[in-house]
C-alpha positions in Angstrom: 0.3 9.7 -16.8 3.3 8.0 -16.1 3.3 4.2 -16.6 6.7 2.3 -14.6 8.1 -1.1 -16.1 6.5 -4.1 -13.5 10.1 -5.3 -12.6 10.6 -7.7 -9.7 11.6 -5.7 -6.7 14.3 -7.2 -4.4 13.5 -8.7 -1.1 15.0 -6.9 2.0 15.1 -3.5 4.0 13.9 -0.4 1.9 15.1 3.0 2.5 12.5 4.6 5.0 11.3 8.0 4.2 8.8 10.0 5.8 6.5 12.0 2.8 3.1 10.9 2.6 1.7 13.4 0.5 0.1 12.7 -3.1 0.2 15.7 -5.0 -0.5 14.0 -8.5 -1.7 10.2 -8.2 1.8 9.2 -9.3 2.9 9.6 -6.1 0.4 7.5 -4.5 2.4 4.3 -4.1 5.3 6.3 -2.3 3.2 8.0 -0.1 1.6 4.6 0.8 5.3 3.1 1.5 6.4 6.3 3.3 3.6 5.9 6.5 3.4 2.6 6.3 7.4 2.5 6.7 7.2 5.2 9.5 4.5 2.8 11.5 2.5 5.8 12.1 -1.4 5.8 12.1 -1.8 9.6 11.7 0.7 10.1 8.5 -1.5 6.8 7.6 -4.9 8.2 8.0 -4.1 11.0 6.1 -3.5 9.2 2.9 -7.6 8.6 2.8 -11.2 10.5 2.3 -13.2 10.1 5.8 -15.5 7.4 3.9 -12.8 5.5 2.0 -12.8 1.8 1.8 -9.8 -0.9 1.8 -9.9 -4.8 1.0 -6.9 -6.1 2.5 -5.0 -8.8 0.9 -7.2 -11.6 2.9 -10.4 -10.2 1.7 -11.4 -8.1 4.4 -13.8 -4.9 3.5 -14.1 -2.1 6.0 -15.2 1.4 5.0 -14.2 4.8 6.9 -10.9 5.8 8.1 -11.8 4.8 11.6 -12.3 1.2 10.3 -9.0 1.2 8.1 -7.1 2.2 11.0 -8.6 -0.2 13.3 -7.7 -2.8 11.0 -4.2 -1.5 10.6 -2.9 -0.3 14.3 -3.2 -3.6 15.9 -1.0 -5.4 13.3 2.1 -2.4 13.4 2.1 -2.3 17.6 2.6 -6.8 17.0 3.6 -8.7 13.7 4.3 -6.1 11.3 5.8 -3.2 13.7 9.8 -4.0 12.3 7.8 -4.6 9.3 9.2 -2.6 5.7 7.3 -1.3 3.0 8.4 -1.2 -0.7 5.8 0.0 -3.9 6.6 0.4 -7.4 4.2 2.4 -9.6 2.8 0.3 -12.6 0.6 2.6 -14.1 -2.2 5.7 -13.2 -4.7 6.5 -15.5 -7.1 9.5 -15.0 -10.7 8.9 -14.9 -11.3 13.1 -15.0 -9.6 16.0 -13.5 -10.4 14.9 -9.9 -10.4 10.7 -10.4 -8.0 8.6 -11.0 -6.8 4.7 -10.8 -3.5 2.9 -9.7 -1.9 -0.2 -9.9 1.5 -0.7 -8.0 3.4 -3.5 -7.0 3.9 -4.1 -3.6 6.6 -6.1 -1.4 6.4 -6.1 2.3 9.2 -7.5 4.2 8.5 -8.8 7.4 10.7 -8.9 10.5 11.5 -11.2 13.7 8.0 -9.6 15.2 6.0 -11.8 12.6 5.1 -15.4 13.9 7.0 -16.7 10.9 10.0 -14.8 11.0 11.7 -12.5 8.3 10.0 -13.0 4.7 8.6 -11.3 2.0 5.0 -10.5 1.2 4.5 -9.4 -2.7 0.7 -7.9 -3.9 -0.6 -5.9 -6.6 -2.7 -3.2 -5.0 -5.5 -1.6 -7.2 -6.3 2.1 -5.9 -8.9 4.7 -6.4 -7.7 8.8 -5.8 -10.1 11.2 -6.3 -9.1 15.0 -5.4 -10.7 17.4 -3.1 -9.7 21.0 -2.8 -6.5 20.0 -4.7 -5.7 17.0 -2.4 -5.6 13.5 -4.2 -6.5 11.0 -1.2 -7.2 7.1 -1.4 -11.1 6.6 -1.9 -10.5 2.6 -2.5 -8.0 0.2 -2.4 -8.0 -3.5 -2.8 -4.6 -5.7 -2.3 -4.4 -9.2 -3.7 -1.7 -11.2 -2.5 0.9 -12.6 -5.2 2.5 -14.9 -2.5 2.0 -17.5 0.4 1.6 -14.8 2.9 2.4 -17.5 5.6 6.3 -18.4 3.8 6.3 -15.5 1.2 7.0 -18.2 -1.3 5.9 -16.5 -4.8 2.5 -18.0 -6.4 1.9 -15.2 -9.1 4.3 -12.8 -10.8 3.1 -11.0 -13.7 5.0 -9.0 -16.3 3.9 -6.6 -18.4 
């Protein structure tokens, strides 16, 4: 599998794009960054198995994409809705044919909507695909913060 140099990724506006399909689990951080970036729950929920579970990057746990939707749709329609997305791959490994893990970087830039104005947000998300009838889909993710998510002044940065 392909492994991506953990480079620092600039703060500001990424390109949005609209293609949140995984066809190998490569293409799992893009496809994260392309529905986030499009603020739109469906193209979102489709990213996921029905009993998936996601810790976001305040330690919250929910299970089911009801749940990981419910947690998510409240913050795009308020503080994160001129919010932008950008992931860069670190590495996927495969389990077996059908499992897989990924690590990407992630950098959220937030806009005027969030209560402490424009600022960047970096984490290292951890993800679990497995495939179903050749569709790779999130099965777990957990997202640790790497900065002071209230200033987005950096706490951690690792390099490989």
């Amino acid at each position: 599998m392909a492994k991506a140099r953990a480079a620092s990724i600039p703060c500001g506006s990424p390109v949005r794009r609209r293609n949140p399909q995984m066809i190998r689990p490569e293409d799992a951080p893009a496809a994260f960054q392309a529905a986030w970036n499009a603020h739109d729950m469906g193209d979102f929920a489709a990213l996921f198995h029905d009993e998936a579970t996601f810790v976001n990057r305040f330690a919250h746990y929910v299970r089911g994409i009801d749940a990981i939707i419910a947690m998510h749709q409240p913050l795009h329609e308020t503080i994160y809705r001129d919010s932008a997305l950008e992931n860069e791959l670190i590495d996927a490994a495969l389990i077996d044919a059908n499992t897989a893990i990924v690590h990407f970087w992630s950098r959220l830039t937030t806009g005027e909507a969030h209560p402490a104005g424009p600022h960047c947000v970096d984490t290292l998300i951890l993800a679990v695909l497995s495939r179903r009838n050749d569709n790779w889909r999130f099965q777990a993710i957990e997202n640790v913060t790497l900065s002071n998510p209230r200033t987005g002044e950096p706490m951690l940065r690792f390099s490989q």
